[in-house]
N, C-alpha and C positions, 0 to 999 in steps of 0.2 A: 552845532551838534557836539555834544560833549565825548570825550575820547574813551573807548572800551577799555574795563578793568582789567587788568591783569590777570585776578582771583575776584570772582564774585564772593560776594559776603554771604556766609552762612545763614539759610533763612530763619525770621524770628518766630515765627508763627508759634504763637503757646498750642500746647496739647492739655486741650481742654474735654472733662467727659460729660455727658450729657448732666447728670447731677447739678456738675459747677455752675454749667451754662444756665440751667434755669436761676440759680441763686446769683448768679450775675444779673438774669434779667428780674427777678424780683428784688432787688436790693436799688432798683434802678428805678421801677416803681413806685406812685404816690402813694404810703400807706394809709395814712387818713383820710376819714370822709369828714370834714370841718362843713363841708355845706350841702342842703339835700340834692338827691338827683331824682329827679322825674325815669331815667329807665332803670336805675339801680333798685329802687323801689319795685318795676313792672316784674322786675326778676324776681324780688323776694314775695311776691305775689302781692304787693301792696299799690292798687288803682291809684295814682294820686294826682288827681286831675286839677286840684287845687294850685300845683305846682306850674300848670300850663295855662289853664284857664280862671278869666278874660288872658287872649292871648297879649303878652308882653308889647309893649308896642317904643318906636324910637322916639327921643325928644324931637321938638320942632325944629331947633337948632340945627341938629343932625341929616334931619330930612332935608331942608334946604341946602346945608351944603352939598350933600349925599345926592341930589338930585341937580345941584349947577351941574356937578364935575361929570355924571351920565351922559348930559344933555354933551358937555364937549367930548364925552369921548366918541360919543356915538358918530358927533362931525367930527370928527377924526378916521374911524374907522370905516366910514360910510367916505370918505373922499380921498383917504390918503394910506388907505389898506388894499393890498389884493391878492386875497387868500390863495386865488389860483398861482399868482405867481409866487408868491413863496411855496407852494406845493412844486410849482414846476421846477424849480429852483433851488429847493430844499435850501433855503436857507432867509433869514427875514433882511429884508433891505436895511443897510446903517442909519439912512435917512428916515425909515419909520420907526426904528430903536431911537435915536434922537427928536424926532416928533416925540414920541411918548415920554421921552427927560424932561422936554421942553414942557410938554404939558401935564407933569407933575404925577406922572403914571404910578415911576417907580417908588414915591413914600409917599403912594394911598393907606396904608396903615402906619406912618410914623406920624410924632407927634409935628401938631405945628411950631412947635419952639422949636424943633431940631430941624425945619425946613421944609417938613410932609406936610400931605394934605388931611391927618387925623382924621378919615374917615371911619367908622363905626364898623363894625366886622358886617352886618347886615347889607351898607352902600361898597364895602369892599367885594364881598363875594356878587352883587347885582353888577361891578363892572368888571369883574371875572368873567363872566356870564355871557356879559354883551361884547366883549371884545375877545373871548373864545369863541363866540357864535362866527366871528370875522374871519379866526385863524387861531385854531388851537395850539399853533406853536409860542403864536405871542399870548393864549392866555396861560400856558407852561411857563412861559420867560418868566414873567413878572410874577407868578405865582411860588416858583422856586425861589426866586429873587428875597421877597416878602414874607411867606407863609413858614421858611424852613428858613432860609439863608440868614443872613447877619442881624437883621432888622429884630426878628423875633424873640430871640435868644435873648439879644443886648436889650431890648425891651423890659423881658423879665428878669432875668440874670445878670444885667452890664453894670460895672462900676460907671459913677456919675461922669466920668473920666473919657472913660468908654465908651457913652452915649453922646458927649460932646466931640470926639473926634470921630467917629466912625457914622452914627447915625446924620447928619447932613449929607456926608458924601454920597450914602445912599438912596438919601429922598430925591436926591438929583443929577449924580453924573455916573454912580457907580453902581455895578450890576456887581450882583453876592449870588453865592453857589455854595451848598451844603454837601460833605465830603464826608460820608463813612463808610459805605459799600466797597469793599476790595475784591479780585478777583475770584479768591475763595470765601468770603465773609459776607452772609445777606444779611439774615433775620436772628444770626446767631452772632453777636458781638464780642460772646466772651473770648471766641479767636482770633480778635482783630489785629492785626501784625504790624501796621504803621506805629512806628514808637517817638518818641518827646523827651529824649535825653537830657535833665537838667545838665547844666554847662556856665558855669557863673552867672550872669542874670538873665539869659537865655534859656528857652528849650533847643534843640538841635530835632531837627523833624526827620525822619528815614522811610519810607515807604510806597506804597502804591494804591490808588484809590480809582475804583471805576464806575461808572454811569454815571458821572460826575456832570447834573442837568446846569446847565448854564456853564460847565467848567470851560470851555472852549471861549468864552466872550469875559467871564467874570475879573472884572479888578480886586473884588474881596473874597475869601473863601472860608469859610466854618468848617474845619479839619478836628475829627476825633483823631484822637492818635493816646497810643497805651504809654503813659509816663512810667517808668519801674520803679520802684519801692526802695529806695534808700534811705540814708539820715537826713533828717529833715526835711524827706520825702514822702506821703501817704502812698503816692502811687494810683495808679488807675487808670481807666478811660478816662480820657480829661479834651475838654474845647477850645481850640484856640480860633481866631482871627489871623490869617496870613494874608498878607500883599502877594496876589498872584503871578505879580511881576517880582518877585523875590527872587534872587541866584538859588540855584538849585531847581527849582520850581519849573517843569516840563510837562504840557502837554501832547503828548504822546499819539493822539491818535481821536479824531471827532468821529462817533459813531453812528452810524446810520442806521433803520429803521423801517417794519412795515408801514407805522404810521408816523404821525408828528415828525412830518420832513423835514421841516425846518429850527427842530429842536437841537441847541447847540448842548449835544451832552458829548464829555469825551474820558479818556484815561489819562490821568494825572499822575507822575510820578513825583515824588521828592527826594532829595537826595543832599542830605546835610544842610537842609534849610533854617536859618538859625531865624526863631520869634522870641521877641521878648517878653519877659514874664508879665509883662503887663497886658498884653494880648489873651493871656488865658482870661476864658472865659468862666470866672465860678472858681471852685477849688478843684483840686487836683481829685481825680476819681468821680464827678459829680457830672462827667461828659454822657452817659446815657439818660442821667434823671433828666439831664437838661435837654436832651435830643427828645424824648419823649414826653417831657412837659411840654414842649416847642408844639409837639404834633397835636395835643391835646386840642387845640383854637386851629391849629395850618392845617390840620386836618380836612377842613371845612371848604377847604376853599376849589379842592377837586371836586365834591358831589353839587358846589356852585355851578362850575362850566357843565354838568354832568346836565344841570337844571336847562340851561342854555341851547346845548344837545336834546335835551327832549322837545323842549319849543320849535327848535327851529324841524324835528321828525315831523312834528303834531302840523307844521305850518304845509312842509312838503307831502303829505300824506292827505291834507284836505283838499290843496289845492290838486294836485296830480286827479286822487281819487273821483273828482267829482269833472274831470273833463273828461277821463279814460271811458271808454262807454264798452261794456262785454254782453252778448246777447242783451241786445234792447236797451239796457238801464247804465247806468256809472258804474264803474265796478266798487262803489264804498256802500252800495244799496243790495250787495251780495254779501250774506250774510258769513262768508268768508275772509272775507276782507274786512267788512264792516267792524266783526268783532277783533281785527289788530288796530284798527283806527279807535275804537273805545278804549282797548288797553294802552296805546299811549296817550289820549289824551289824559284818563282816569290818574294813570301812572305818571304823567307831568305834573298835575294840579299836587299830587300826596308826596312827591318826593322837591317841589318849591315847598310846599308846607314843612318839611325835615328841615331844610334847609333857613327856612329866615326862620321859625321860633330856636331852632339850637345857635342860630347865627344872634339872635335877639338877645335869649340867655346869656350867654358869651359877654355883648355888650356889659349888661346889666349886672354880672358876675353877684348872682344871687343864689344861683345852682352852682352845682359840681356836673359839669356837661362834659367830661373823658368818656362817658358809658356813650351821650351821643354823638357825638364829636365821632368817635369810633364808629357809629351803628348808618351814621347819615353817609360816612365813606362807604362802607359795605355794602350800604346799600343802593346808592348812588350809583357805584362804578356799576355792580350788577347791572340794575332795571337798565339804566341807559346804552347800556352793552345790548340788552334786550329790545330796546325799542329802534333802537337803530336796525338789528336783524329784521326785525318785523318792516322796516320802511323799505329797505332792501328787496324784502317778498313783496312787497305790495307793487314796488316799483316794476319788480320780474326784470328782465334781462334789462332795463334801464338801471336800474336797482346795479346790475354788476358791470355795467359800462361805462368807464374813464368820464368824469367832466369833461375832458377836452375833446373825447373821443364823439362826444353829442352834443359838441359845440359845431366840429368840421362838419357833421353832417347834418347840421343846421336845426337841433334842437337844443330847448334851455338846457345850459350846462348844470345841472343838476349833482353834487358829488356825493351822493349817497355812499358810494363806494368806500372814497374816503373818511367819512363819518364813521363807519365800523372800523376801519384802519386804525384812525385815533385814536378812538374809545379803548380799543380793545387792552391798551396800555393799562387803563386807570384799574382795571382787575390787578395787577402786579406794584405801580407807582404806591409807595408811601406806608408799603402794608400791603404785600397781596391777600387775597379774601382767604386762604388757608389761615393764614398770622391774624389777621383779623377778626377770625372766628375765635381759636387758642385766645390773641390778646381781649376780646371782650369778654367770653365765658370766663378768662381768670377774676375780672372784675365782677361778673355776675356775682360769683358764688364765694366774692371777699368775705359777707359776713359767715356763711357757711365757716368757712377755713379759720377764719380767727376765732372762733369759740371752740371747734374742733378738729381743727390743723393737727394737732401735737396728738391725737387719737388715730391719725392715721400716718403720721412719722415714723420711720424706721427706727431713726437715730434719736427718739426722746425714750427719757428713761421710764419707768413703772409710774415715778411718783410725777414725773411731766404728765403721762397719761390718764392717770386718778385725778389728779387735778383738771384736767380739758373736759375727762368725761363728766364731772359734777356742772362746770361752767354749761359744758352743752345741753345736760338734761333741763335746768334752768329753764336755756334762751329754746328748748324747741317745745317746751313746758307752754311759755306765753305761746311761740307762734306759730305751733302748726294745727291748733283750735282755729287758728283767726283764716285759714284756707279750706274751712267747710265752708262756709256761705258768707254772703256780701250781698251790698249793693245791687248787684247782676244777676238778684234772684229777684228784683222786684222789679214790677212793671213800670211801675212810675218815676224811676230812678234817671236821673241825666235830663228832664224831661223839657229844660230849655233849650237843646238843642232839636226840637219838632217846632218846623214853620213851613207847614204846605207839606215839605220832605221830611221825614222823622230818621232820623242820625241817633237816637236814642238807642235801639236796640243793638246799634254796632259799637257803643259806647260798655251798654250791659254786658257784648262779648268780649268786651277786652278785659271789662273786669273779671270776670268768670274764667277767662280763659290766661289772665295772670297768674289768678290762683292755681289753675293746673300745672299750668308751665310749673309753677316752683314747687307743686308735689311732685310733678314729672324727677326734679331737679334733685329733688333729696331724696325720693327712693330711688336712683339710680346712686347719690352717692352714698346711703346706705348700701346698694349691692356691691359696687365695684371697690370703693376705698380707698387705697393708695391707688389702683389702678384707672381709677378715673381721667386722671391725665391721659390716658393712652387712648382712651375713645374718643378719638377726635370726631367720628363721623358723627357722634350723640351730641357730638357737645355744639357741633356745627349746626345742626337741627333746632336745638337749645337757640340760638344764637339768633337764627335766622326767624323762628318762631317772636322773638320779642322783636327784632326788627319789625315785620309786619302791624305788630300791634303799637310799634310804637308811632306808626307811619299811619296807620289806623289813628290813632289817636289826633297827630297833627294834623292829618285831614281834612277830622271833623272842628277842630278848635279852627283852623282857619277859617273855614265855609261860615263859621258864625261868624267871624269876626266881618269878614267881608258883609254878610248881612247887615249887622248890626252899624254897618258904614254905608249902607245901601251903595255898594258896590258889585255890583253882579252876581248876588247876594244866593238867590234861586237858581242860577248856573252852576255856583259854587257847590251850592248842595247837591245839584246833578252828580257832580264829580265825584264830590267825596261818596257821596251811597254807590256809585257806583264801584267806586275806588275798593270801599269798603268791602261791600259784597265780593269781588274777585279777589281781594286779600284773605276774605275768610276761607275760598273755597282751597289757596295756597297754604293756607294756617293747619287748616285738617288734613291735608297732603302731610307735613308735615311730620306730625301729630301720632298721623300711622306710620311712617317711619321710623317711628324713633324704636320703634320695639319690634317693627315687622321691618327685616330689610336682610342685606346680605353680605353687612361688615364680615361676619368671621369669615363668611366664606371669602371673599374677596382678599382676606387677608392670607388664605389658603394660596389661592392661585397669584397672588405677588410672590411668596417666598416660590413659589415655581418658576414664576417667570424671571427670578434674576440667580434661582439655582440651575437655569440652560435648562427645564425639562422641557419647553415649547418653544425651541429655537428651531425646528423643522417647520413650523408654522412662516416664520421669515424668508423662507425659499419660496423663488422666484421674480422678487425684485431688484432692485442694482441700488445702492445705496450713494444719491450724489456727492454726501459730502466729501471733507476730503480727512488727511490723514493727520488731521492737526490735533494737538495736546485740547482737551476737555476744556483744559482750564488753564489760564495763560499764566505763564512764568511770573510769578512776583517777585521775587528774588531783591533784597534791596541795593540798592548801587547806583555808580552815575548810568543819565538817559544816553540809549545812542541810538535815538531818533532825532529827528525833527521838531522843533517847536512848534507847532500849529495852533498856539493860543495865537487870539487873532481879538485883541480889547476893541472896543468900539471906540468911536473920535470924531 
């Protein structure tokens, strides 16, 4: 434990105003579109089904591998995992973190020159999938490990240098942890306060960093931290690579949780941690482009387990369902029930389909997949939040009873309970679905903004704005003709996808109803204007609307594909019409909100409720918590706790 300062350091925290922070976060942002995107398209109203279908498929090559390394993890998981006990235990055994080194778990996404098992993003998220079905802690572990942590980064951004000392140790002994969240700092980076003092060929690292997922076990860590602006300084957010066994370097505190008990996330402090400049990752200031290209593909790999989650709902919901018997019949034969047992199967089959063709894309880096990469999280974490609720109700008081509590008394331990537990995270993990709304609507409506951005700027001058408005009348010249009519007015339109089940007419509404979406989308930013950013509630609708249709859409391309593989071909299509139909009837919910609802007023009675006019409404209950600060001391200095970093061995 290191000795209490004398004077604590004055804290760093820039004072940043909302303005800044968005042009921190768009500066951080990929601005070109160099290759197409199947939903950036859905958004500007443009159906482009040619982009998804015949659906992408993996080499043979890859299949094989992709399918040895299942086949062991599954005997792995299935003989040498047990979910309950790490549930009980809140913590995953050393012995099955080294099982998993052993058998090459941790560089499923790194190359095999650098020691990994170069699995394809497609057989990486199917063994996310299957070994979060086991234990969502271990499929967190390896997922923060992989998806965000060092692996990723140095993947796209490492010097050759950097990929040869850092990536082996990853594919095999060393567990990585990704470091920007501090105790004041989520979704807003441009007040990040941990700093990277150059110091001769050193940075010097100062600060505090929390929910730091694997920071409790990790040997390697991916640390943003704000380098300051001097001579022969640019300055910025910038990434380094730190040995988490480095002096200075304290883990302060392993946090616990309603779900993922066994997830080793903690509070990191640093405190004059000296890296060397060969450790930064990228150049100086390029620490959020990198964090957020990172997420573009690691994105993926949460609505993977999400896919996993709904399998294993779909599997406990048949099987329960159809032995529980309620006056006379099984209770999945009550049309109560029945219809939550359709929506998750309906809802597993379309959000697996999200999942392997953006995971396929990816592979194939033929698309620009950040719009779904984004859209397959959102919606991922959602539905699967949903469907787990719904297995819960079906279960009834089984549904909210301990696994172990219906083990003692001698039924199958069932842990439905904790299924919602876990899940309940992935809404918040990586992007909660507020940020996720804001960060995919800014993408939606890029080409909007770059022809007539500078018409709705404060700060451009008359002749910035003459100029935008000529460019826009142009570009809205060709394309707002092209959103009267299409494809999805004609009957015969899509028409290979009708064998037995006809998927065609749900194909016709996605295109008819893209087009909407993106008149929806410009006469609102014709009415609002500048103010459009502030609607968040419209823009979330926005958002969520092309989700549907995009999940609509993968759906239907899978069900063929499956066909056309004589693979359960006529199931498949079961699914997706079903899928489809109950996505529409979500699409025109929608639809009507966007213009019928009760943002202003809601926004009325927030400024009430934190100007104290309905604090007499709070009388009568006792408030358990206790009287501690909102938000924990950051302050930078030496640790004077405890080390609790606890490396595996």
């Amino acid at each position: 434990m290191s000795a209490v300062p004398e004077t604590p350091a004055a804290p760093s925290r820039p004072t940043v105003t909302e303005r800044e922070a968005r042009q921190v976060a768009e500066a951080a942002r990929e601005q070109d579109w160099r290759k197409p995107s199947f939903a950036k398209e859905l958004f500007l109203g443009r159906f482009r089904p040619d982009l998804i279908h015949p659906h992408p498929l993996p080499a043979d090559e890859d299949v094989r591998r992709g399918e040895e390394f299942l086949a062991k993890l599954r005997d792995f998981c299935e003989t040498r995992v047990d979910g309950a006990l790490i549930e009980r235990e809140a913590r995953i055994p050393d012995e099955v973190i080294n099982g998993l080194k052993e058998l090459g778990a941790l560089g499923m996404k790194i190359d095999i020159k650098y020691g990994g098992l170069g699995l394809t993003q497609v057989y990486y998220n199917k063994a996310l999938a299957l070994v979060g079905s086991a234990s969502p802690a271990i499929g967190a572990l390896l997922s923060a490990h992989q998806s965000i942590g060092v692996p990723q980064p140095l993947k796209i951004f490492g010097t050759r240098e950097q990929k040869e000392t850092f990536l082996p140790r990853c594919a095999r002994t060393d567990i990585s942890a990704f470091l920007l969240t501090e105790p004041d700092v989520g979704s807003d980076p441009a007040r990040l306060a941990t700093t990277a003092v150059p110091e001769g060929d050193d940075y010097v690292l100062d600060g505090v960093k929390l929910w730091t997922t694997n920071g409790v076990v990790a040997d390697l860590l991916v640390v943003m931290a704000r380098v300051p602006r001097s001579e022969g300084h640019r300055g910025g957010i910038t990434a380094f690579v730190v040995e988490a066994d480095s002096e200075g370097v304290t883990v302060e505190n392993r946090n616990a949780f309603m779900g993922l008990r066994g997830l080793e996330n903690g509070v990191t402090r640093f405190h004059r941690v000296r890296v060397p400049a060969s450790h930064r990752i990228g150049e100086e200031g390029q620490g959020l482009k990198i964090a957020l290209t990172t997420l573009n593909t690691g994105r993926l790999s949460l609505p993977a387990m999400c896919v996993g989650a709904g399998k294993w709902c779909l599997k406990i919901a048949r099987e329960w369902s159809a032995e529980r018997e309620q006056w006379g019949k099984p209770v999945a034969l009550h049309e109560a029930v029945g219809s939550k047992i359709a929506f998750i199967a309906a809802t597993t089959f379309a959000l697996e389909a999200v999942v392997d063709l953006s995971s396929q894309m990816a592979d194939e880096d033929r698309n620009d997949i950040r719009i779904e990469a984004a859209l397959a999280k959102l919606y991922g974490s959602e539905m699967a939040w949903l469907m787990a609720d719904e297995l819960v109700q079906i279960r009834g008081g089984r549904g909210f009873e301990t696994a172990d509590s219906l083990r003692a008394r001698g039924e199958r331990a069932v842990p439905a309970e904790q299924m919602l537990r876990d899940l309940r995270i992935n809404r918040i993990f990586e992007g909660s679905t507020e940020i996720m709304h804001l960060l995919i609507a800014r993408e939606a409506v890029d080409a909007h903004l770059s022809v007539a951005g500078d018409l709705i700027d404060p700060d451009k001058s008359l002749g910035d704005k003459a100029r935008a408005g000529a460019s826009a009348g142009a570009f809205y010249a060709r394309w707002l003709p092209r959103l009267v009519a299409g494809p999805g007015q004609l009957p015969g339109s899509y028409g290979e996808f009708k064998h037995g089940i006809d998927l065609s007419p749900h194909l016709r509404y996605v295109e008819r109803t893209s087009r909407k979406l993106a008149r929806s989308t410009f006469y609102a930013m014709s009415r609002w204007q500048g103010r459009m950013e502030t609607k968040q509630g419209f823009l979330g609708r926005i958002v969520d609307i092309g989700a549907e249709l995009f999940a609509m859409s993968a759906a239907c391309v899978r069900a063929e594909l499956l066909r056309s593989r004589g693979d359960h071909g006529r199931e498949a299509y079961q699914l997706a019409d079903a899928f489809c139909h109950q996505a529409r009837l979500r699409v025109e919910e929608l639809f009507g909100r966007l213009w019928s609802n009760t943002d202003d007023l809601d926004r009325k009675v927030v400024k009430n409720v934190l100007g104290g006019s309905y604090t007499w409404l709070e009388d009568g209950v006792i408030d358990p918590s206790d009287d501690g600060p909102w938000i924990a001391d950051a302050t930078p200095g030496p640790s004077t706790r405890e080390n609790v970093r606890r490396p595996i061995r």
